[in-house]
N, CA and C atoms as an extended XYZ file, in Angstrom:
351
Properties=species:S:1:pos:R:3:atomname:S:1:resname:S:1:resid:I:1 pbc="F F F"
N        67.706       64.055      -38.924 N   UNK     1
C        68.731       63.233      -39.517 CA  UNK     1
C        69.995       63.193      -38.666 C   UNK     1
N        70.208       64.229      -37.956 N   UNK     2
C        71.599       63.839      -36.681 CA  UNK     2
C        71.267       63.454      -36.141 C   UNK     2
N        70.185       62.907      -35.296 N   UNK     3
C        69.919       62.345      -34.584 CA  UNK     3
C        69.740       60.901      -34.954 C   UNK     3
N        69.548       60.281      -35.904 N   UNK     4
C        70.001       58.483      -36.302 CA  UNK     4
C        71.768       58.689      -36.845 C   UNK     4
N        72.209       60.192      -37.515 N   UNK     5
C        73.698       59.453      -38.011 CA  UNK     5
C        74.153       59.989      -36.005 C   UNK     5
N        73.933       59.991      -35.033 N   UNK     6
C        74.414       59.953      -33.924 CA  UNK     6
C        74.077       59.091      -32.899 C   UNK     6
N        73.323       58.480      -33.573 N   UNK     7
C        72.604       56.631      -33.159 CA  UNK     7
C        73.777       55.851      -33.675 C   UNK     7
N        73.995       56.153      -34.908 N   UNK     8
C        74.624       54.903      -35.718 CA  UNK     8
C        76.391       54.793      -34.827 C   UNK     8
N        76.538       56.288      -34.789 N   UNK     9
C        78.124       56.664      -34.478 CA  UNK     9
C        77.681       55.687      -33.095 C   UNK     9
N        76.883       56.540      -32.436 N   UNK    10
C        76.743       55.852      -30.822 CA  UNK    10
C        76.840       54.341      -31.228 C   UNK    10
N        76.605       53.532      -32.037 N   UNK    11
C        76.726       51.985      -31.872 CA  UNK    11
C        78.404       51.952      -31.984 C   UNK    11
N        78.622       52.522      -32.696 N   UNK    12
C        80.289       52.181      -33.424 CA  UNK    12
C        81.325       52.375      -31.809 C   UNK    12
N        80.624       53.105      -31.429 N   UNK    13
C        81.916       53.928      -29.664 CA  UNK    13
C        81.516       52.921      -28.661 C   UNK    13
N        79.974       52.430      -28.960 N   UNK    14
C        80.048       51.245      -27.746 CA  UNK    14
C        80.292       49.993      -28.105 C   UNK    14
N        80.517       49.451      -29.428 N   UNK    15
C        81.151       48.006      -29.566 CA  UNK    15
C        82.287       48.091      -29.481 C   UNK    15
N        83.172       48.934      -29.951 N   UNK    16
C        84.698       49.074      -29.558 CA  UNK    16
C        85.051       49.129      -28.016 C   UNK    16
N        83.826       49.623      -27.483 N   UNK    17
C        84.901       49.863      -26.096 CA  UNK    17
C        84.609       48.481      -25.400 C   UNK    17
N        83.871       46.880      -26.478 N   UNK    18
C        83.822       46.010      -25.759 CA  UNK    18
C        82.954       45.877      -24.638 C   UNK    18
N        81.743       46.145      -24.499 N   UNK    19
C        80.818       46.325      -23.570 CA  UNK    19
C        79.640       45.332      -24.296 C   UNK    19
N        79.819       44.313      -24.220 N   UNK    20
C        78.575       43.443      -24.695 CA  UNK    20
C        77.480       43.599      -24.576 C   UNK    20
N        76.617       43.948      -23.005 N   UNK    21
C        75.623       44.476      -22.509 CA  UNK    21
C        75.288       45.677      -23.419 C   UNK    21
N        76.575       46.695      -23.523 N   UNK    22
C        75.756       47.803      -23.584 CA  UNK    22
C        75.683       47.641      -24.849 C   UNK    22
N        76.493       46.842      -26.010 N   UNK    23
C        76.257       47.090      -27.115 CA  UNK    23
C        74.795       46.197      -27.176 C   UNK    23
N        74.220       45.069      -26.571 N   UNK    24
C        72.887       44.490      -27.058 CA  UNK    24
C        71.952       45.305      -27.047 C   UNK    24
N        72.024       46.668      -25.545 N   UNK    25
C        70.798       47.270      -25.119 CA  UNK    25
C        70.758       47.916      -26.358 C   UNK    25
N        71.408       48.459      -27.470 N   UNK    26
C        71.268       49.647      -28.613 CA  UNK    26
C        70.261       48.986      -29.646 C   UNK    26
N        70.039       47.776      -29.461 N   UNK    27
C        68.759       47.123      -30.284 CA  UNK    27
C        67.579       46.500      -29.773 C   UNK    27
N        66.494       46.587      -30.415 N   UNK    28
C        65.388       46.344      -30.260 CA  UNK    28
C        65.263       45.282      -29.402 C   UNK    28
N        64.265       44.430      -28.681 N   UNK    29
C        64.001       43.113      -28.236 CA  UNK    29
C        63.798       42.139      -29.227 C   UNK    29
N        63.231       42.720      -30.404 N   UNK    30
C        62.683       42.035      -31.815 CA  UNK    30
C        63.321       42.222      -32.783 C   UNK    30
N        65.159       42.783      -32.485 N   UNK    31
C        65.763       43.339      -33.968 CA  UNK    31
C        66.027       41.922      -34.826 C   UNK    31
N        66.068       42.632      -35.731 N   UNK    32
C        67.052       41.543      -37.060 CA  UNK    32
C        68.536       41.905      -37.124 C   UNK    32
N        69.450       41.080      -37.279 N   UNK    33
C        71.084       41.162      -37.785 CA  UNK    33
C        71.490       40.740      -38.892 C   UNK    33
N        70.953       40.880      -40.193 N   UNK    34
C        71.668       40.019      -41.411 CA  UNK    34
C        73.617       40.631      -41.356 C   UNK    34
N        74.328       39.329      -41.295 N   UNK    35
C        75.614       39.712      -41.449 CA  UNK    35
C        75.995       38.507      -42.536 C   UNK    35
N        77.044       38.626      -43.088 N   UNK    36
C        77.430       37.466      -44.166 CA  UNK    36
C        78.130       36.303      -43.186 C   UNK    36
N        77.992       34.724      -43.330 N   UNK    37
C        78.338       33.725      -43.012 CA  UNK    37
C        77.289       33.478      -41.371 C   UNK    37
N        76.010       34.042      -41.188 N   UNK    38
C        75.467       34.139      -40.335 CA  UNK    38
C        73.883       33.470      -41.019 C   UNK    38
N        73.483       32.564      -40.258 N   UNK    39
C        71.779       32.685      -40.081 CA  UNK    39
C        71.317       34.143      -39.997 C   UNK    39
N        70.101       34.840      -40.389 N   UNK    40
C        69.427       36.092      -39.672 CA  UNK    40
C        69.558       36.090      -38.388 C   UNK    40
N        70.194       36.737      -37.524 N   UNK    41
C        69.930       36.678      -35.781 CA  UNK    41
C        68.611       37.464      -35.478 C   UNK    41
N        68.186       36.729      -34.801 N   UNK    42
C        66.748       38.175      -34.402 CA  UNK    42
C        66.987       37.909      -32.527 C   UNK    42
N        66.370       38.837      -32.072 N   UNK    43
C        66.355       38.992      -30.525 CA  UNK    43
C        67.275       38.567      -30.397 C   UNK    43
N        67.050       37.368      -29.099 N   UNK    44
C        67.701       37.032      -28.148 CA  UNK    44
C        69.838       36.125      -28.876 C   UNK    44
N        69.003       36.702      -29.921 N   UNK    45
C        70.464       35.283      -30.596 CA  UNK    45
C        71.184       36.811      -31.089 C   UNK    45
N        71.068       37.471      -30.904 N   UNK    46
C        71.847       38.978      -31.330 CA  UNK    46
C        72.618       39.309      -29.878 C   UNK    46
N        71.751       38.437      -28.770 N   UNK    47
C        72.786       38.830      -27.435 CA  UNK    47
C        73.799       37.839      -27.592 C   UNK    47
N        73.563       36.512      -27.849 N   UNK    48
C        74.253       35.205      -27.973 CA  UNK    48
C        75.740       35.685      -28.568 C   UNK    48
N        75.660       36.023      -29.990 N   UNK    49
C        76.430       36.216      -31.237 CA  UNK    49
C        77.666       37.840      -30.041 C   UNK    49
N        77.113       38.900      -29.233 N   UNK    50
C        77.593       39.932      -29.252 CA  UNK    50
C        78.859       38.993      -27.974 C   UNK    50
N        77.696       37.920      -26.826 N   UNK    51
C        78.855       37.782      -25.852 CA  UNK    51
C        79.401       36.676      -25.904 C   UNK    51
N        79.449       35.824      -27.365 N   UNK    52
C        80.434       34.918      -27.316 CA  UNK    52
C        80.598       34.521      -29.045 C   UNK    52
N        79.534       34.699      -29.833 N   UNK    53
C        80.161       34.177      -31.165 CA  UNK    53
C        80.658       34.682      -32.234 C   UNK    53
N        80.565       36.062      -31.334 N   UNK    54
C        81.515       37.119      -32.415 CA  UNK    54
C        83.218       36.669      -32.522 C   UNK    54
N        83.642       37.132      -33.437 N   UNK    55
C        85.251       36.331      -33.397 CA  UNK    55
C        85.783       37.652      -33.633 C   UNK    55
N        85.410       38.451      -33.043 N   UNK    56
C        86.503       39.835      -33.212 CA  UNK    56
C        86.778       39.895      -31.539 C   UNK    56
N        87.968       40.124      -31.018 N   UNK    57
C        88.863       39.984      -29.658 CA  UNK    57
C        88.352       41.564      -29.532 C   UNK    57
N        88.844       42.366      -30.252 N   UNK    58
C        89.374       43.591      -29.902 CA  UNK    58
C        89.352       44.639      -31.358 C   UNK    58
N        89.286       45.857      -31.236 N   UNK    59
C        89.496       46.704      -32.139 CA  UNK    59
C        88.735       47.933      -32.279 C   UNK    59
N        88.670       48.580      -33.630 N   UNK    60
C        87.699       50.105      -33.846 CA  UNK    60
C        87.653       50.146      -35.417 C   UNK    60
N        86.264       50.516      -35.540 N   UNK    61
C        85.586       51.063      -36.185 CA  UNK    61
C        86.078       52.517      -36.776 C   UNK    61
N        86.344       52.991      -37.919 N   UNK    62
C        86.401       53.864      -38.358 CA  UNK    62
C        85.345       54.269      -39.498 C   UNK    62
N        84.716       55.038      -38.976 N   UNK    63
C        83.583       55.643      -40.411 CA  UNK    63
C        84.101       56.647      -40.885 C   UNK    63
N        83.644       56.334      -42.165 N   UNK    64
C        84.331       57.315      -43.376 CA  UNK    64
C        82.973       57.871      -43.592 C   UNK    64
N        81.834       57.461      -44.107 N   UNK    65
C        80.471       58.318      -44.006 CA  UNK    65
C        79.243       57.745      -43.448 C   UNK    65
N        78.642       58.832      -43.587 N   UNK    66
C        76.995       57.799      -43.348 CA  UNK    66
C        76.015       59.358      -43.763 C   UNK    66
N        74.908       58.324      -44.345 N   UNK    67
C        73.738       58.842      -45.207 CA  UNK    67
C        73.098       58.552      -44.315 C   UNK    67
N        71.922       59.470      -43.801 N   UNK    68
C        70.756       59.205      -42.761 CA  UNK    68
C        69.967       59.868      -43.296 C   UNK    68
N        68.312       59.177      -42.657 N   UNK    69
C        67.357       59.946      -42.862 CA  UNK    69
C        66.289       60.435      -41.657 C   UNK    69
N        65.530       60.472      -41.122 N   UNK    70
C        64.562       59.935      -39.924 CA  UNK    70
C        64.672       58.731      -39.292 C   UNK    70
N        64.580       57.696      -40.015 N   UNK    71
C        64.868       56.197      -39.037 CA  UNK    71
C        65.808       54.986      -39.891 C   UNK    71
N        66.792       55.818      -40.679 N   UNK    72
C        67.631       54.840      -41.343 CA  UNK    72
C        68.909       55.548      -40.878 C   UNK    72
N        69.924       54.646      -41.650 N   UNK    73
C        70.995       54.998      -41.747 CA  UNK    73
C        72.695       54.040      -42.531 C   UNK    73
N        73.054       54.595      -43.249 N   UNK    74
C        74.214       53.569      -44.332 CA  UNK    74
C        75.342       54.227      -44.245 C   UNK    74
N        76.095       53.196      -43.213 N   UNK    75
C        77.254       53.636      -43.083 CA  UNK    75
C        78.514       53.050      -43.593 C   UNK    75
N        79.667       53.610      -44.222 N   UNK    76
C        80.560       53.040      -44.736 CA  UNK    76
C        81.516       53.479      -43.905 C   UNK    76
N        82.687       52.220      -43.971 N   UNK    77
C        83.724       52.409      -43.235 CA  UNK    77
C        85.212       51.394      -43.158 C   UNK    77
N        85.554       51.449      -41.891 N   UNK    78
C        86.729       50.305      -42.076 CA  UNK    78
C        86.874       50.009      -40.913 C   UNK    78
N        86.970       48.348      -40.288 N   UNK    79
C        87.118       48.089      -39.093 CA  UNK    79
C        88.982       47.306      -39.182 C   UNK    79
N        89.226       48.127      -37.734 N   UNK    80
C        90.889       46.886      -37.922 CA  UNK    80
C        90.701       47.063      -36.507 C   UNK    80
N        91.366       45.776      -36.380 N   UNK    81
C        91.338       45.083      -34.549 CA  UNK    81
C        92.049       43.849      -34.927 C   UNK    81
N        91.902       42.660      -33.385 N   UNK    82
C        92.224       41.907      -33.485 CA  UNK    82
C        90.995       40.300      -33.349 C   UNK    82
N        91.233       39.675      -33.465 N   UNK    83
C        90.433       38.332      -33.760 CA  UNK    83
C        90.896       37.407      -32.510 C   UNK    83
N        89.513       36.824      -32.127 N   UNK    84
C        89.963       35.765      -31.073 CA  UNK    84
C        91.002       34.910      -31.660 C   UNK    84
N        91.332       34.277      -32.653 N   UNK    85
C        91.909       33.306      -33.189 CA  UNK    85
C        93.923       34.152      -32.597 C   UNK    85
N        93.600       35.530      -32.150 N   UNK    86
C        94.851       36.187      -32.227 CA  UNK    86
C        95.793       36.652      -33.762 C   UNK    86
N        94.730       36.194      -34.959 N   UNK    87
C        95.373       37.348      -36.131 CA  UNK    87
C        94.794       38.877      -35.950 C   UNK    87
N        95.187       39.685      -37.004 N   UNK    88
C        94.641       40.623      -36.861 CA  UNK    88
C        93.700       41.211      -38.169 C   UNK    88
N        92.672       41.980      -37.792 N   UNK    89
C        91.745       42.435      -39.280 CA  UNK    89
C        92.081       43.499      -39.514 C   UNK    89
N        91.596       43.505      -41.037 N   UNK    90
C        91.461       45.475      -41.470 CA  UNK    90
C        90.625       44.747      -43.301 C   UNK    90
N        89.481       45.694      -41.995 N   UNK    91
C        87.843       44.819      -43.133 CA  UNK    91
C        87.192       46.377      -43.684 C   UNK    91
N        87.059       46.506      -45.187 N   UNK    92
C        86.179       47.269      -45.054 CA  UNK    92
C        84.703       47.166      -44.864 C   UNK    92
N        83.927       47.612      -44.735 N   UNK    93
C        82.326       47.184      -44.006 CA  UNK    93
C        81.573       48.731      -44.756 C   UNK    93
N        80.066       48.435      -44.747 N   UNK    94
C        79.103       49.036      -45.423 CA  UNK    94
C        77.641       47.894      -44.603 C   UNK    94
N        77.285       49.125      -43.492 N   UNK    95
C        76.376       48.664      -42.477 CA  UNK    95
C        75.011       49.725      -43.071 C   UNK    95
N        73.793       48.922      -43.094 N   UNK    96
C        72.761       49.389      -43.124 CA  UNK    96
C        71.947       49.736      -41.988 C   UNK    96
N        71.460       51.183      -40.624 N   UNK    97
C        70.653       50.557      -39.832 CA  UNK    97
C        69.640       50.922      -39.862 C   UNK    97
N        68.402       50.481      -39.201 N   UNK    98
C        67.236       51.053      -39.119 CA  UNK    98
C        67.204       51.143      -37.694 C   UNK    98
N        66.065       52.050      -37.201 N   UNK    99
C        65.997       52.576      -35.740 CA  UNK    99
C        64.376       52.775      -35.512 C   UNK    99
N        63.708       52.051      -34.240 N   UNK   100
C        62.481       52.108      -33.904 CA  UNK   100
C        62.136       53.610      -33.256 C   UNK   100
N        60.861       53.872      -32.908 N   UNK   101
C        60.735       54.885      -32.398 CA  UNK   101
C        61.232       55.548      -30.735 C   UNK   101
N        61.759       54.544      -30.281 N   UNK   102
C        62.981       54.314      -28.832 CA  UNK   102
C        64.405       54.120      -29.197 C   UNK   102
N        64.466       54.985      -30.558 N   UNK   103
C        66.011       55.050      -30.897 CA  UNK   103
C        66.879       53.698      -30.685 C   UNK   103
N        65.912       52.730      -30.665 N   UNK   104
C        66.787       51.552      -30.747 CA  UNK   104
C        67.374       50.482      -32.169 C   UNK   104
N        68.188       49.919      -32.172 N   UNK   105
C        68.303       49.238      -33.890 CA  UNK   105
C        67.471       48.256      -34.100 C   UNK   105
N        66.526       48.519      -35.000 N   UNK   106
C        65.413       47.443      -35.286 CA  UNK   106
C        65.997       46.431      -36.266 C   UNK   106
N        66.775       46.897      -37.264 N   UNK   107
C        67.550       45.768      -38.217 CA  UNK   107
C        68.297       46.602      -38.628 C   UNK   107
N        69.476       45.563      -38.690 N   UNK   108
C        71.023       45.545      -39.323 CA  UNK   108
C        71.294       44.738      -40.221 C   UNK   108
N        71.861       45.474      -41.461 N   UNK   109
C        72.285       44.606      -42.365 CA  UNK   109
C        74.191       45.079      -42.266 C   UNK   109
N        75.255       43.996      -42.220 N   UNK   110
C        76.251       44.319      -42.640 CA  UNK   110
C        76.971       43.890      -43.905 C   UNK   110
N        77.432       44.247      -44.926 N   UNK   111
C        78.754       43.734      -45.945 CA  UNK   111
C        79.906       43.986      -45.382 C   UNK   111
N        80.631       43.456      -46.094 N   UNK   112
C        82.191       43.056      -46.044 CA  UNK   112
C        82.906       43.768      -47.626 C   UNK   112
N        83.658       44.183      -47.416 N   UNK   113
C        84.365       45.020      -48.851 CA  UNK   113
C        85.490       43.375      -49.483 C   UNK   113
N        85.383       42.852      -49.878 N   UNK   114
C        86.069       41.627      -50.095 CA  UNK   114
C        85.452       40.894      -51.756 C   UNK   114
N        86.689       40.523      -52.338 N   UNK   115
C        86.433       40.066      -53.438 CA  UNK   115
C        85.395       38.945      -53.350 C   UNK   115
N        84.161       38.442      -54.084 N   UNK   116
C        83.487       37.681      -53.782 CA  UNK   116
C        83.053       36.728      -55.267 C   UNK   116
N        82.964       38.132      -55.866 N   UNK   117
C        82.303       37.135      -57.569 CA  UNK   117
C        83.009       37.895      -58.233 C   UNK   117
């Protein structure tokens, strides 16, 4: 079980430091991305979305916990940065991941902490 909640952390230290590449290599060739206001991304459209249709500029990830097991992991937290548009966020988030047997992310689900219904 440390070994996926130190998968999950490992995703959180390489999207912040803005490394597009390295954040795609942390998933599968065949992953899934469910995020809200998104189609499902699978493969190659999960590289698309990391080096240009993401609308976050800049920022970090803060986790508050995560529940793991062997090849899962649910992490809660809070992201604040800044937005291409040049405002700035502070989102809370509740990421689901799963991990293949090459420690890579096979599917991601993310929420958003935001009034909805």
């Amino acid at each position: 079980m440390a070994r996926t909640e130190d998968l999950a952390r490992q995703y959180y230290t390489v999207v912040d430091a803005g490394d597009a590449d390295a954040t795609i290599a942390l998933f599968a060739p065949e992953a899934t991305y469910d995020r809200p206001g998104y189609d499902t991304l699978t493969g190659p459209q999960i590289g698309e979305f990391y080096r240009g249709e993401r609308v976050i500029a800049s920022g970090a990830h803060t986790v508050h916990e995560i529940i793991a097991d062997d090849t899962r992991a649910a992490i809660r937290g809070v992201f604040e940065g800044v937005l291409k548009d040049g405002s700035t966020a502070r989102e809370g988030f509740a990421d689901f991941m799963e991990f293949d047997d090459q420690d890579r992310i096979s599917a991601r689900t993310t929420f958003f902490f935001r009034a909805a219904v």
